[in-house]
N, C-alpha and C positions, 0 to 999 in steps of 0.2 A: 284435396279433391283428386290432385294426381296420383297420391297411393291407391284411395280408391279404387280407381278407375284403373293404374296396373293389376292392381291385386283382381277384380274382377276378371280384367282379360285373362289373366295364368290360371282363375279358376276356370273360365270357359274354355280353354285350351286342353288343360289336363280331366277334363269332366269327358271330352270329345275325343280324345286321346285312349281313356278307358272304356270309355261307350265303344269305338272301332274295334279294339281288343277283343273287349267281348264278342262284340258279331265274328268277326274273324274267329275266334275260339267256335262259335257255334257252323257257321259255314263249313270250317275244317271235319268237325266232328260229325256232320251230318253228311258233308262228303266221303269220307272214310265209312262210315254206315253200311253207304249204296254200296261201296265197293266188292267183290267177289274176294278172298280169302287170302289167296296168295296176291293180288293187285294192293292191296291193303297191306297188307305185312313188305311186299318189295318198296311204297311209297313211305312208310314208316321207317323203313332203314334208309332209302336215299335222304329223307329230314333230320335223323341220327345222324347219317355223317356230316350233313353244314350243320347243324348245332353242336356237336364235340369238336369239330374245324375253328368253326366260329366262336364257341368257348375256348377253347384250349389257343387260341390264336397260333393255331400251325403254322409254319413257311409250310412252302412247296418242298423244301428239300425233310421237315421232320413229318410232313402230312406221306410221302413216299416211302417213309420206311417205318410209318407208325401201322398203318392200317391194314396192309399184309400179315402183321403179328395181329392186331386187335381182330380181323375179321377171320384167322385161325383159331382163336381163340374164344371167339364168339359160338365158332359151329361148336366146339368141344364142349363148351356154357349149355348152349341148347340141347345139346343131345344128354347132357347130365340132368339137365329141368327135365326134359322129356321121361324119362327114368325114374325120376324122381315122382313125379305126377302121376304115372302110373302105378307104382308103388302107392301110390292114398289111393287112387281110383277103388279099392279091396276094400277099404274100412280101415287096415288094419286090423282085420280079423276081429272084430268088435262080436261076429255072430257066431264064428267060432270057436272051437278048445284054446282053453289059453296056453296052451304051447304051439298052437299057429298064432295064435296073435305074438306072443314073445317072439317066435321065426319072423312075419313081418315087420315088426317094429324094429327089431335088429337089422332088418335085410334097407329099411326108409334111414336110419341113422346112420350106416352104413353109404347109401347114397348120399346123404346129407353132408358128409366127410369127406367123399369123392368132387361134389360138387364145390365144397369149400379147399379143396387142393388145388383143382382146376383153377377156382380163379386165383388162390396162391400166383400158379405157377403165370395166371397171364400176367398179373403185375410185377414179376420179376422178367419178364421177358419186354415188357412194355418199357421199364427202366434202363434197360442196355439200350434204348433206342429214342429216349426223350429224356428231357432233363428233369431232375425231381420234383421241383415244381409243379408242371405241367401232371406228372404223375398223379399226386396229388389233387390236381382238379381234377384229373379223367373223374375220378368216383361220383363227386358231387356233381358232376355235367353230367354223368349219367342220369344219380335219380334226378336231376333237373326236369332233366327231358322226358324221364318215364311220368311225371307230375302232371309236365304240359301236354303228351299227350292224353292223359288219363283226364285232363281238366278238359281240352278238347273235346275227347267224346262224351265225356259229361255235359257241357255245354250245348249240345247239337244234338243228345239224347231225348228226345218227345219219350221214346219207350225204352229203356234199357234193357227191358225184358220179350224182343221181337217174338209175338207170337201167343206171348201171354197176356192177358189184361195190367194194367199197371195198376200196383198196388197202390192200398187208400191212404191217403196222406192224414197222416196224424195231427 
């Protein structure tokens, strides 16, 4: 009767446990929603850095000389995606002579190469200043965190498509 009656209560615990999760995911996401563009993206990186802190279990003294390189290296990330992004925004010259389409596909590979230097060069800079380990997790605490928040605004998404009617569920 006493296992029971344990085994119930740890189901009731961890059922309520998951049930808050979720809300919590959907509050989050529906608050990020309201948000104005740049409010939302500065809120997103200040939960980036306590989740890779908190992941990575920084001291104070490798959270000071970690983040100065990772948030240089961050801008360099973004302005290469940015680059990159625009280079599809074209097609890819899909409507074009196929010698502008060869010129963009070369010119997107191209960035794709740059982009993938870039972050070469941040995880050889990130390793002069944390121990391999930690190196190591940085990656997977990333996409961790790009997951949750992606599960986030999924969770608190009524409409993903603001503005458009929501498409019909199959």
């Amino acid at each position: 009767m006493k296992k029971v009656f344990i085994y119930l209560l740890f189901l009731l615990i961890f059922s309520t446990l998951g049930a808050l999760r979720t809300e919590a995911q959907k509050a989050i996401g529906h608050e990020m929603r309201e948000m104005g563009k740049e409010e939302r993206q500065e809120r997103i990186k200040a939960l980036k850095v306590a989740y890779i802190t908190r992941e990575l279990s920084l001291t104070e003294r490798e959270a000071q000389a970690f983040w100065p390189v990772y948030n240089k290296h961050s801008e360099l990330r973004e302005q290469k995606l940015k680059a990159l992004m625009q280079s599809r925004a074209g097609g890819y010259g899909v409507q074009s002579n196929s010698g502008e389409s060869v010129k963009m596909l070369d010119e997107y590979f191209r960035l794709r190469q740059e982009e993938l230097e870039t972050e070469r060069q941040c995880y050889r800079a990130i390793r002069e200043v944390l121990p391999e380990p930690k190196v190591a997790l940085l990656l997977q605490a990333e996409h961790k965190f790009h997951r949750e928040v992606l599960s986030s605004l999924k969770a608190g998404a009524q409409n993903p498509f603001p503005g458009r009617p929501m498409p019909p569920r199959k």
